[in-house]
C-alpha positions as CSV (number, residue, x, y, z in Angstrom):
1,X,57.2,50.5,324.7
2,X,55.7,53.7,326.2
3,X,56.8,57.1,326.1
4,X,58.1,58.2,329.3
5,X,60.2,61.2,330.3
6,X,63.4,61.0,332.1
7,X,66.6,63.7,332.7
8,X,68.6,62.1,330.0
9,X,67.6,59.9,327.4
10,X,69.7,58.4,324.5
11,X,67.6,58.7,321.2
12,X,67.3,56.7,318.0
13,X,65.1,57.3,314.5
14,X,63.4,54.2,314.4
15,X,60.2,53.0,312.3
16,X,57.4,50.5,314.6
17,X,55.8,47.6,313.2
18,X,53.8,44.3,313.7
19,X,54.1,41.3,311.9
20,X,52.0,38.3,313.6
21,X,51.3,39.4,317.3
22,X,54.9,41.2,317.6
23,X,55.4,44.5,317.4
24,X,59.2,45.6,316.5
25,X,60.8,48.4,316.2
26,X,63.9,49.1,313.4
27,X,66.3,51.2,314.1
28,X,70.2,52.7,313.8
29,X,73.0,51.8,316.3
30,X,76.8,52.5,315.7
31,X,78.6,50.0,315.6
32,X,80.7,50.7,318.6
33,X,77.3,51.0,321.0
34,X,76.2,47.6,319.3
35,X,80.0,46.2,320.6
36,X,79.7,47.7,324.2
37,X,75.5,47.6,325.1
38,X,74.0,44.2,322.9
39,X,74.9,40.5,324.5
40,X,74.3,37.4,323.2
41,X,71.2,35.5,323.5
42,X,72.8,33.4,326.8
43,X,69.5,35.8,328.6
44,X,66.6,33.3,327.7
45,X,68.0,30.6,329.6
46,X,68.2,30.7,333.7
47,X,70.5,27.6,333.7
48,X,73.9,28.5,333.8
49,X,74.4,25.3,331.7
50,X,72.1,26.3,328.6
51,X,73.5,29.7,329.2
52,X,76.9,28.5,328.8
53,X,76.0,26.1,326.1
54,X,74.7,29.0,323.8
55,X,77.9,30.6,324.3
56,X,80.0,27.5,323.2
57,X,77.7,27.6,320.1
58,X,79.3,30.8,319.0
59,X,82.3,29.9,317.2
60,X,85.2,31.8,318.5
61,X,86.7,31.3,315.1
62,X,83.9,32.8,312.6
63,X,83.8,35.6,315.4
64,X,87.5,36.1,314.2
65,X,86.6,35.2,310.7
66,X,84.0,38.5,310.9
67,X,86.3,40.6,312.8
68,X,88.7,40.0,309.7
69,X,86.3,40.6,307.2
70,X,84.7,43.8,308.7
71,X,88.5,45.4,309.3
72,X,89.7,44.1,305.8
73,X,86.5,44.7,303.5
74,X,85.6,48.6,302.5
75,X,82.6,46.7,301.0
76,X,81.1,45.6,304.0
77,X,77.9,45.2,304.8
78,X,75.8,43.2,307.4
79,X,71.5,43.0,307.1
80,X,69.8,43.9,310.2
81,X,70.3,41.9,313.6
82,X,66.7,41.3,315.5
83,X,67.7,41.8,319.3
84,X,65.6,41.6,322.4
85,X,65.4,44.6,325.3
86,X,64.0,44.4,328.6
87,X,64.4,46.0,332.0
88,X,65.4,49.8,332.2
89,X,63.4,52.4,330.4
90,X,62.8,51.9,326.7
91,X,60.6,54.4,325.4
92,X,58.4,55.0,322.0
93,X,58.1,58.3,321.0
94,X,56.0,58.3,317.6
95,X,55.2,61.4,315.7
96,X,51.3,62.8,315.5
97,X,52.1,64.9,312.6
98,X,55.2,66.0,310.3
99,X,55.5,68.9,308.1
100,X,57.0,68.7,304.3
101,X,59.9,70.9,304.0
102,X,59.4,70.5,300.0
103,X,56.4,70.7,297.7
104,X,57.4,67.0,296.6
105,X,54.6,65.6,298.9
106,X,51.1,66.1,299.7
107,X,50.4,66.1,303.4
108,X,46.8,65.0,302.7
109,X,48.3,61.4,300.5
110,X,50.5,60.2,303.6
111,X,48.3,57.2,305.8
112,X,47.7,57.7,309.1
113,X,48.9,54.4,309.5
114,X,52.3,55.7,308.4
115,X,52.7,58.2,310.6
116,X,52.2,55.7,313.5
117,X,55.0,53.9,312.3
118,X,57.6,57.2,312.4
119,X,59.4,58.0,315.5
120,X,62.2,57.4,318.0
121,X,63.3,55.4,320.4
122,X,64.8,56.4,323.6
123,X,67.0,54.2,325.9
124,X,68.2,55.3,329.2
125,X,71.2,53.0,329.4
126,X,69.9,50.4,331.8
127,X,68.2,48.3,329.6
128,X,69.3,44.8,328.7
129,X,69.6,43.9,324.8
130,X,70.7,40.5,323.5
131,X,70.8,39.2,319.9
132,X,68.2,36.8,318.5
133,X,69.8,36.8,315.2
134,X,73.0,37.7,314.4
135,X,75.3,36.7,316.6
136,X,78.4,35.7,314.8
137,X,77.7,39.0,313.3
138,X,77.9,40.7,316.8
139,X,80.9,38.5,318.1
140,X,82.6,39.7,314.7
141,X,81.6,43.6,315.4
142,X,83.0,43.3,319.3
143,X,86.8,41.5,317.5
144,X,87.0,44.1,315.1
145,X,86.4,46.7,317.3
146,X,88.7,45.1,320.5
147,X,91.4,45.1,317.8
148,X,91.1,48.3,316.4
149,X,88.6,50.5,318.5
150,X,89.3,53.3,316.3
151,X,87.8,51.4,313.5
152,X,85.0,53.8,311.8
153,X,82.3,51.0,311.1
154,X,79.0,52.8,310.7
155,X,75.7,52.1,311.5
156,X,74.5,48.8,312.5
157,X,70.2,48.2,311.4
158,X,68.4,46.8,314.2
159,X,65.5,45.1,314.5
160,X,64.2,45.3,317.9
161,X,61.6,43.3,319.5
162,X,60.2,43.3,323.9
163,X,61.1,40.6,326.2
164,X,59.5,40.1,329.1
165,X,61.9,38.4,331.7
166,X,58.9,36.5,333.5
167,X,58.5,32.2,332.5
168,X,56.1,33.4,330.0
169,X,58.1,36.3,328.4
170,X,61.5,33.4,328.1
171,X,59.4,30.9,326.8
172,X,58.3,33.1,323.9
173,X,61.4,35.0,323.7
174,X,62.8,31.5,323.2
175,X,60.3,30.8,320.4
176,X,61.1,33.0,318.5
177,X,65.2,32.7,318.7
178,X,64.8,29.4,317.4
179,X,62.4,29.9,314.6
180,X,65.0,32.6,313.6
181,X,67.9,30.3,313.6
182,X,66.5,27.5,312.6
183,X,64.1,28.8,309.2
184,X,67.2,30.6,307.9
185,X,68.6,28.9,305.3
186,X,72.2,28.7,304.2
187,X,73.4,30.4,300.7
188,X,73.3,27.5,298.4
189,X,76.6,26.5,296.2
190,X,74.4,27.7,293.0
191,X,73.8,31.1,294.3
192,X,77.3,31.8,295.4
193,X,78.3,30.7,291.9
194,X,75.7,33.2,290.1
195,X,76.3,35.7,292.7
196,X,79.5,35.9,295.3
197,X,82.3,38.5,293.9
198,X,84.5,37.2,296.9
199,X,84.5,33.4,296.3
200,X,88.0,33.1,294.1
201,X,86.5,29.8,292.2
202,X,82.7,31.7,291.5
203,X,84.2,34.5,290.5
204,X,86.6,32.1,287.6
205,X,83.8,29.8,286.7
206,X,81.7,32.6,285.5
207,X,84.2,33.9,283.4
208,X,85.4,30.8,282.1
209,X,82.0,30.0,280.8
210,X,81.4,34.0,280.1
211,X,85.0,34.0,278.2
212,X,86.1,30.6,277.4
213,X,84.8,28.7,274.4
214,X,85.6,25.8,275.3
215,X,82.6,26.4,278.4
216,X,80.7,28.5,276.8
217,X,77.4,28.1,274.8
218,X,75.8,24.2,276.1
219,X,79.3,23.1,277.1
220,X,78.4,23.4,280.4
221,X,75.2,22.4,282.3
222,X,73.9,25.1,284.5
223,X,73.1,23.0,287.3
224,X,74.6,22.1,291.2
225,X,74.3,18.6,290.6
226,X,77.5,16.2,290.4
227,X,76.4,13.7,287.7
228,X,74.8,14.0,284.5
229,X,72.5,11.2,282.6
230,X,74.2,9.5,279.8
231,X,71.9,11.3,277.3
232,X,73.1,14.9,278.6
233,X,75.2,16.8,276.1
234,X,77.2,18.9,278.5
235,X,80.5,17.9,279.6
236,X,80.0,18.6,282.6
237,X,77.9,21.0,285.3
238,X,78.8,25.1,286.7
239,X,78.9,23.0,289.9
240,X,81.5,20.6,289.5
241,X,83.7,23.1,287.7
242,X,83.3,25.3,291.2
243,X,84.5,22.0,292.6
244,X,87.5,21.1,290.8
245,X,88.2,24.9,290.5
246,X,88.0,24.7,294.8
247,X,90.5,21.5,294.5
248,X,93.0,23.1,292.2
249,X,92.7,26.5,294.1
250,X,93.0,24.7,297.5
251,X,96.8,23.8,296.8
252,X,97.5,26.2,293.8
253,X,99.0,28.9,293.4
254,X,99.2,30.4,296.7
255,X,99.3,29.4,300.0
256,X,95.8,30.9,300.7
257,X,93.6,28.9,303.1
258,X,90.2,27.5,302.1
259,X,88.8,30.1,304.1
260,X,90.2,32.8,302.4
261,X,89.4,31.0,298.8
262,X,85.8,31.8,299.4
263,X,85.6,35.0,301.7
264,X,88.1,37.4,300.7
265,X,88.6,38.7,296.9
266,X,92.1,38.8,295.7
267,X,93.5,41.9,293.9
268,X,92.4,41.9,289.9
269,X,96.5,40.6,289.1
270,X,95.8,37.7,291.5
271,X,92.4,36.7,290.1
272,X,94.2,36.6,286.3
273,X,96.4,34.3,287.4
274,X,94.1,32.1,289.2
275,X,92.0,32.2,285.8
276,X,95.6,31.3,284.2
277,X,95.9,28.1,286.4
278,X,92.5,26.6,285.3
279,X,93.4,27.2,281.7
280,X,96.1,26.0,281.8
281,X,95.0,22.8,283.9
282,X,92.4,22.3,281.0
283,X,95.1,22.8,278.4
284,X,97.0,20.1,280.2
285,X,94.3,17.7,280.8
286,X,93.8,18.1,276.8
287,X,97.6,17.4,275.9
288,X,97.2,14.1,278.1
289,X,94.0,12.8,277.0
290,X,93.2,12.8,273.4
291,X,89.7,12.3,274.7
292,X,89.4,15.6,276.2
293,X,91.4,17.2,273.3
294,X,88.7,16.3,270.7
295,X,86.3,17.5,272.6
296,X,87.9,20.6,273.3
297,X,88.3,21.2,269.4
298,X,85.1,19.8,268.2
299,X,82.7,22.7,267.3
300,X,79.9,23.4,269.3
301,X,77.7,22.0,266.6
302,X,79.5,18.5,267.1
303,X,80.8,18.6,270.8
304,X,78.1,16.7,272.2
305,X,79.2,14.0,269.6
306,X,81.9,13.5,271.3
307,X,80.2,13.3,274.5
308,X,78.0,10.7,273.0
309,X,81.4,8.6,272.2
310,X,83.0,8.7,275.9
311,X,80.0,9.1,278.5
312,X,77.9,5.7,277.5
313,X,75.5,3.6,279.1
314,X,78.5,1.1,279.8
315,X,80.5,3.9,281.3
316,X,82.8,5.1,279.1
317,X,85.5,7.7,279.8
318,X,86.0,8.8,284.2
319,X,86.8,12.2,282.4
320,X,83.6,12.4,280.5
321,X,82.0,12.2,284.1
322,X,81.6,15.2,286.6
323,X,83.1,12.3,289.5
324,X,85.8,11.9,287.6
325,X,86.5,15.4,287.1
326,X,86.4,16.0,290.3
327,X,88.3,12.9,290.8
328,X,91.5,13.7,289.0
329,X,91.6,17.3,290.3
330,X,92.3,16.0,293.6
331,X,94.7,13.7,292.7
332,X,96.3,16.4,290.8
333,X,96.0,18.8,293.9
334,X,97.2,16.0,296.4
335,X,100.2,15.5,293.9
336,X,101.4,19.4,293.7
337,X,101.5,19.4,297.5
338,X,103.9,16.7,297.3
339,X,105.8,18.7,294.6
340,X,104.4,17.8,291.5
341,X,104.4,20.5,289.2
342,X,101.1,20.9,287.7
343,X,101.9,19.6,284.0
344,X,104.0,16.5,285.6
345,X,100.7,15.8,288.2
346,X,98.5,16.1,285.1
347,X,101.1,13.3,283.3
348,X,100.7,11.3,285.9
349,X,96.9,11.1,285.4
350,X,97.5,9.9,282.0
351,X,98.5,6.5,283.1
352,X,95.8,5.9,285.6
353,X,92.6,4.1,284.0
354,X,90.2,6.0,282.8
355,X,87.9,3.1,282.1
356,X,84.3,3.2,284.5
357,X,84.6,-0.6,284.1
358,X,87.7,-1.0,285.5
359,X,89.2,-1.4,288.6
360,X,89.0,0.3,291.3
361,X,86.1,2.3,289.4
362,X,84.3,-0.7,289.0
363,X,82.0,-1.3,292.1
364,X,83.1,1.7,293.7
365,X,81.4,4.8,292.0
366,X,80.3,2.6,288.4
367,X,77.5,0.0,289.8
368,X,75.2,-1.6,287.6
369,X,75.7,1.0,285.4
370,X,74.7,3.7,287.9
371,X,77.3,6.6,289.2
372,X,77.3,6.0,292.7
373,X,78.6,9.6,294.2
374,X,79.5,8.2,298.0
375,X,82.5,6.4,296.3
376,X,84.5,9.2,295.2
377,X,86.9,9.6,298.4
378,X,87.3,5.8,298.4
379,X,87.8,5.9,294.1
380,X,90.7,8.7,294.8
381,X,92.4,6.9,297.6
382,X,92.6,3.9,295.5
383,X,93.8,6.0,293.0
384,X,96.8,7.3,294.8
385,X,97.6,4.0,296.6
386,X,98.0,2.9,292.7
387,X,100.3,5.7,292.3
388,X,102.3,4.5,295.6
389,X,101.4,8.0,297.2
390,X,99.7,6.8,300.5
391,X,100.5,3.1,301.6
392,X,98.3,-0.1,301.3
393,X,96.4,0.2,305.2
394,X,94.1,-2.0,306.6
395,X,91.2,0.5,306.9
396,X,92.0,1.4,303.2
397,X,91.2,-2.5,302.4
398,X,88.3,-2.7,304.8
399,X,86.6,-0.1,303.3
400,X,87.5,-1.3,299.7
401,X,85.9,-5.2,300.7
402,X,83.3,-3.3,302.2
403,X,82.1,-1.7,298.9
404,X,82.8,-4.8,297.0
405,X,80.8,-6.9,299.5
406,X,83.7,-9.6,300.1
407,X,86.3,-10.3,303.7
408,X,89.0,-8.1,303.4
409,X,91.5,-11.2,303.3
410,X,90.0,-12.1,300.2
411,X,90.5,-9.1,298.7
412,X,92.8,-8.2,295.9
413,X,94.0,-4.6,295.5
414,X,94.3,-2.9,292.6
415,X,97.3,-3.2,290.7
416,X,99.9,-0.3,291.6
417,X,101.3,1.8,288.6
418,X,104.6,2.6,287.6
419,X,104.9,6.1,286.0
């Protein structure tokens, strides 16, 4: 971008940079010039087809999902969007020298490479800006701001890069949208655990484990995975309690949508009695199984003992196994939408087998004595067909005889229970 002189220019403070053979430029926007002057990325692609294909990609619904959060959160915050420019006037006007104002710096120690990179950008309004990266981000700027224009967001950071709109300039302007979208990599489960002060379950694991003795210390296995080897301590993993925490959650205590579970924080009064709920879930699971109440009062010097007892190489307890867990929270969250309370759901449990040997376990997610984790949807069906709360159905048998490897009018279905 060269400088150039015009009547009226808009100007930004901005820093330039390279990094590989692109030069960029960061900058500040308000958020209300980023809603009216930066499109989407539908500007790399001629076709109308791919044009309208990129704009399909944007879901309509995480725009509205970031137009709630940015209108809702006084937290906010958003990293920088990269965006292409082209066409108009886009100037570069770096500085040649500065002056300290203070005797905190010495002229003489500053780089000249750093003074390169100080300046501004100027626009005159006719150039053509599109997001790279960061476009649910922009769709979510332009709904907040259609809903409220009023709304005071700020300043956006921008990270600004040339396109040339020749077959050249799309084909690397293309490049590098996709190595941008594709390279980023999605907050993992274990992160949002350690870190997210929005997700509802996080936010109680860690202080069940920070608060609770009975998760504290080695009680729990600080891990994402949803099985632990039969010579493993731990009753369990921080990310299957996120799991059956996000089961319970799901259909208890409020009618909050999965959506809102994980992206908006509840006031402190309705975080205590989410926290309430899992206790008292665990306190529950303990008065039904005796198995889970010796554990629960076994020291920590003697807890894995009882781990030792129930999690075997035979199988042992479905409790003393994350899948199970996870298991009977679903049930129990599948039973309080049909108005269960929780301690009757959690009474219910008590008289479904907890064997790993036993049917339906038993081929399903225990195979030659080997968790298998693709069974668990088909374990819990089974489950509440035993329960009589969904009907026998013939693709609930086919894919029952197609886990035990036999015809479906062969099969026998487990025995139904009467509580």
């Amino acid at each position: 971008m060269k400088s150039r002189k015009t009547e009226y220019r808009n100007y930004y403070a901005a820093l330039r940079g390279t990094f590989g053979d692109w030069t960029y430029f960061a900058c500040l926007m308000s958020a209300a010039e980023v809603a009216k002057r930066i499109t989407f990325a539908n500007e790399i692609h001629p076709s109308r087809g791919l044009s309208t294909l990129i704009q399909r990609a944007l879901s309509a619904i995480r725009g509205a999902e970031i137009g709630n959060y940015l209108i809702r959160e006084k937290e906010r915050f958003f990293n920088s969007m990269v965006v292409a420019v082209y066409e108009g006037d886009p100037a570069w006007h770096g500085f040649s020298s500065f002056t300290p104002q203070t005797n905190d710096i010495d002229r003489r120690d500053v780089p000249e490479d750093a003074e390169d990179s100080v300046g501004f950008l100027s626009f005159t309004g006719d150039e053509k800006i599109f997001a790279l990266d960061g476009q649910h981000r922009l769709a979510g700027i332009k709904n907040a701001l259609k809903r409220d224009p009023a709304l005071e967001l700020g300043d956006v950071s921008l990270i600004m890069v040339s396109h040339r709109n020749t077959v050249a300039g799309l084909v690397r302007t293309r490049r590098l949208f996709t190595t941008l979208n594709k390279t980023a990599r999605p907050v993992g489960k274990g992160e949002i655990i350690a870190l997210d002060e929005n997700d509802v379950m996080a936010i109680i694991a860690r202080q069940l484990v920070d608060f609770n003795p009975r998760f504290s210390g080695k009680r729990i296995k600080f891990a994402q995975a949803d099985n632990l080897t039969v010579n493993e301590t731990e009753l369990t993993t921080i990310g299957n309690l996120y799991d059956v925490l996000s089961a319970l959650f799901a259909r208890y205590p409020t009618v909050r949508s999965k959506h809102d579970l994980h992206y908006i924080r509840p006031i402190d009064v309705e975080l205590k009695r989410y926290r309430e709920v899992a206790e008292h879930y665990f306190n529950c699971l303990a008065h039904s199984f005796s198995e889970i109440r010796a554990y629960f009062d076994a020291t920590d010097a003697r807890a894995h003992l009882i781990v030792k007892k129930f999690r075997t190489s035979e199988g042992g307890h479905i409790l003393f196994r994350p899948i199970g867990l996870r298991l009977f929270a679903e049930i129990t969250a599948t039973l309080i939408k049909k108005g269960y309370s929780l301690e009757d759901a959690v009474g219910v449990l008590a008289s479904l087998p907890n064997d790993l040997k036993r049917v339906p376990y038993r081929d399903v997610i225990w195979r030659n004595g080997k968790i298998v984790a693709g069974g668990r949807a088909l374990a819990r069906d089974l489950l509440l067909y035993q329960l009589g709360v969904i009907p026998e159905a013939n693709a609930l048998r086919a894919r029952y005889a197609r886990a035990l490897g036999v015809e479906p009018r062969l099969l026998k279905m487990p025995s139904k229970i009467k509580d």
